[in-house]
C-alpha positions as CSV (number, residue, x, y, z in Angstrom):
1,X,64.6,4.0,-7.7
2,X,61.4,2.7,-6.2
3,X,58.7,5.4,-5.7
4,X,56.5,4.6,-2.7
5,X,53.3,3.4,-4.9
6,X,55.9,0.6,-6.0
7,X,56.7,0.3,-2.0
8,X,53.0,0.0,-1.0
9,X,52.1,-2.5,-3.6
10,X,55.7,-4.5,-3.0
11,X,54.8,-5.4,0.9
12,X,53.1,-8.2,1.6
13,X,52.4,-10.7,4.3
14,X,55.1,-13.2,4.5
15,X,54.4,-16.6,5.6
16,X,57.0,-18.6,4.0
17,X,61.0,-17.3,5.5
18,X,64.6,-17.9,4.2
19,X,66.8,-19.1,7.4
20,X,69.1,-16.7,6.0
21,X,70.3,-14.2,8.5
22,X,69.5,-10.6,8.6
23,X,72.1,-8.4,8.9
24,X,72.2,-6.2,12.6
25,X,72.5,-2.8,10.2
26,X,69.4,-3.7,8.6
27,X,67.5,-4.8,11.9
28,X,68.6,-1.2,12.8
29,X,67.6,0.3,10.3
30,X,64.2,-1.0,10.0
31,X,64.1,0.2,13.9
32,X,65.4,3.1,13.5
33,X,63.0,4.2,10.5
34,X,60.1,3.5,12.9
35,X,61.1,5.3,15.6
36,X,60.9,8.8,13.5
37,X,56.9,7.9,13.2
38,X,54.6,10.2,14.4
39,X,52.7,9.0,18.0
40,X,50.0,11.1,20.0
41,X,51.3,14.0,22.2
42,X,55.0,12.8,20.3
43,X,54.9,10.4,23.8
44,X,56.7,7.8,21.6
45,X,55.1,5.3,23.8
46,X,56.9,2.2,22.5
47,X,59.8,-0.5,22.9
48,X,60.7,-2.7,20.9
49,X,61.8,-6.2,21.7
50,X,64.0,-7.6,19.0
51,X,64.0,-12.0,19.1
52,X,66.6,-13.5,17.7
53,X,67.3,-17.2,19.7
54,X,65.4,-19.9,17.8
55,X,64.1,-21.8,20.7
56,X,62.8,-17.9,21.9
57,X,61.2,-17.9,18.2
58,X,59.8,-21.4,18.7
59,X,57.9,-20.8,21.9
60,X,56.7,-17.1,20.5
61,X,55.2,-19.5,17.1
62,X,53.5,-21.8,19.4
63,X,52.0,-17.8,21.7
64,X,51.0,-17.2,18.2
65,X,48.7,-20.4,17.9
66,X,50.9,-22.6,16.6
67,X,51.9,-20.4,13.3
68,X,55.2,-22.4,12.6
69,X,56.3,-19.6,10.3
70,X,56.6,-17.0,12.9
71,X,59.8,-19.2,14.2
72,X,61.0,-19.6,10.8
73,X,61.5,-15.9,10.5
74,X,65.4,-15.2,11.8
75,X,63.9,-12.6,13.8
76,X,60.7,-11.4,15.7
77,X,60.0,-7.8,16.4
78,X,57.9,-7.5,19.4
79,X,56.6,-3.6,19.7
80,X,55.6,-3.2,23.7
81,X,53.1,-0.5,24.5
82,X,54.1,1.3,27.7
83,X,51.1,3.1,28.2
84,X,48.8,0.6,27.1
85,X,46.0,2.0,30.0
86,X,45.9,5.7,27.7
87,X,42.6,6.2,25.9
88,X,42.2,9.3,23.4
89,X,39.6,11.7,24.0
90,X,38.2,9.8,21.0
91,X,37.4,6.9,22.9
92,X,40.3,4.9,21.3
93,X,43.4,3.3,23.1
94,X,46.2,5.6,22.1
95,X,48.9,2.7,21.7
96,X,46.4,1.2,19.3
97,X,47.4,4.1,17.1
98,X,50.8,5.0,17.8
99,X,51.8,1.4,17.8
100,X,49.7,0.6,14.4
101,X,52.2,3.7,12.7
102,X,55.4,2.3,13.9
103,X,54.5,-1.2,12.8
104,X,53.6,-0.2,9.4
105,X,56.9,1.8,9.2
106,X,59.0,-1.2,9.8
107,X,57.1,-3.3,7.2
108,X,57.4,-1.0,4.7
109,X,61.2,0.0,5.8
110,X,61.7,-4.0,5.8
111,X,60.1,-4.1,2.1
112,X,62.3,-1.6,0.9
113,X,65.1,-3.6,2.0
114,X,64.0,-7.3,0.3
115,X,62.8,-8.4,3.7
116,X,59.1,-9.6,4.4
117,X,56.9,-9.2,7.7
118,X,53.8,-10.4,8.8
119,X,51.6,-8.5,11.5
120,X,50.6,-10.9,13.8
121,X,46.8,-10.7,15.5
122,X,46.8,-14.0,16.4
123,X,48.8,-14.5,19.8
124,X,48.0,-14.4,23.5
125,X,49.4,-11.1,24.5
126,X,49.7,-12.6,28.1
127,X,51.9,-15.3,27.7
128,X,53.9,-13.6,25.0
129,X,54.3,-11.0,27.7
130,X,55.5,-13.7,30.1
131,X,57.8,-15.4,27.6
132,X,59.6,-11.9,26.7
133,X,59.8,-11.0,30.2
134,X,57.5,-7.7,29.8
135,X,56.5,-5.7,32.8
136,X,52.5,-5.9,33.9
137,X,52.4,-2.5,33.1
138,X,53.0,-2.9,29.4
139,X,51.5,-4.6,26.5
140,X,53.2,-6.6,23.7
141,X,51.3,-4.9,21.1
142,X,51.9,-7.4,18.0
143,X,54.6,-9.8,16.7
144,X,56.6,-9.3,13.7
145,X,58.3,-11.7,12.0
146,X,61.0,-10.5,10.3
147,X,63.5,-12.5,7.2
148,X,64.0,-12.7,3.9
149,X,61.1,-14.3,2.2
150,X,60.9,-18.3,0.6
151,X,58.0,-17.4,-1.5
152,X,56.4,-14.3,-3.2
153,X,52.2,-14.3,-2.7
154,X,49.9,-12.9,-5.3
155,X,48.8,-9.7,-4.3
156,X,45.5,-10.1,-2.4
157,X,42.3,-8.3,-4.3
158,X,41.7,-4.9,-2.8
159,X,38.5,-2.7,-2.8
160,X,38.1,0.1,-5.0
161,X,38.0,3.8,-3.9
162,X,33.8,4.1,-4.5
163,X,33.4,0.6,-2.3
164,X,34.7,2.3,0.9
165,X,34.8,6.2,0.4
166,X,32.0,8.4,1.9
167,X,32.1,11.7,0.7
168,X,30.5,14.7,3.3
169,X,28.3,11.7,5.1
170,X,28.2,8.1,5.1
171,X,26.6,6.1,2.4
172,X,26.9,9.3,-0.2
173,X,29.5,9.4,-3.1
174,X,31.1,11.8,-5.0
175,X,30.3,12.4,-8.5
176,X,31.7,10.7,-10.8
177,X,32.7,8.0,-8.4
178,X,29.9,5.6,-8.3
């Protein structure tokens, strides 16, 4: 049984994808995991776009400035914020959070399953917007390849607990933790 340690250090970012298909059930379910995750005010202020037409996959690779293996994956997710104009009393855009928890629970649903994702930053919201036929009152939030993977990265080096934890105010540690 994998424990969700062996989960979290399993996902990585795919770049590389198998043109083998993904099953519909396991689309689904990689959907349907995300939608249970928790979003401000439980709005649930999301829709998800699910690509699956190559020439559809193309154009969204070249959106995503030119990464080839974004249209290599059998399908893109493509999360749509509908209330993209919401800002938290914090001062932060409330889709940036709610939509940040749903993606993460697909990739790690999707790594559970043998398939690999890639959060994509790099793509012009705007004409992926136009290309998906998203209403000016939404935001295509990120795309998300989605396939089995044709190659197995190193894990990437991480930073250790004392290089990023603050403990009571910034800059101070805990004992024991320098």
């Amino acid at each position: 049984m994998t424990t969700f340690d062996d989960l979290v250090l399993q996902r990585k970012s795919i770049r590389a994808y198998s043109s083998r298909p993904v099953p519909f059930e396991d689309v689904q379910d990689v959907i349907n995991t995300a939608l249970e995750s928790p979003s401000a005010k439980n709005l649930q202020p999301w829709e998800i776009i699910v690509v699956e037409d190559e020439e559809r996959r193309r154009r969204l690779a070249e959106i995503a400035n030119g990464q080839q293996f974004v249209g290599d994956a059998p399908i893109i997710l493509a999360p749509v914020a509908t209330e993209p104009q919401r800002i938290m009393t914090c001062d932060i855009p409330a889709y940036a959070v709610d939509l940040s928890i749903l993606v993460t629970h697909m990739m790690l649903r999707a790594a559970e399953k043998g398939l690999g994702t890639c959060w994509i930053g790099a793509f012009d919201a705007d004409a992926a917007a136009e290309e998906l036929g998203v209403p000016e009152d939404r935001k295509v939030f990120t795309l998300l390849p989605l396939g089995y993977p044709a190659e197995d990265p190193k894990r990437r080096p991480r930073k250790g607990f004392a290089d990023v934890v603050h403990w009571e105010q910034y800059g101070q540690q805990r004992r024991g933790t320098e």
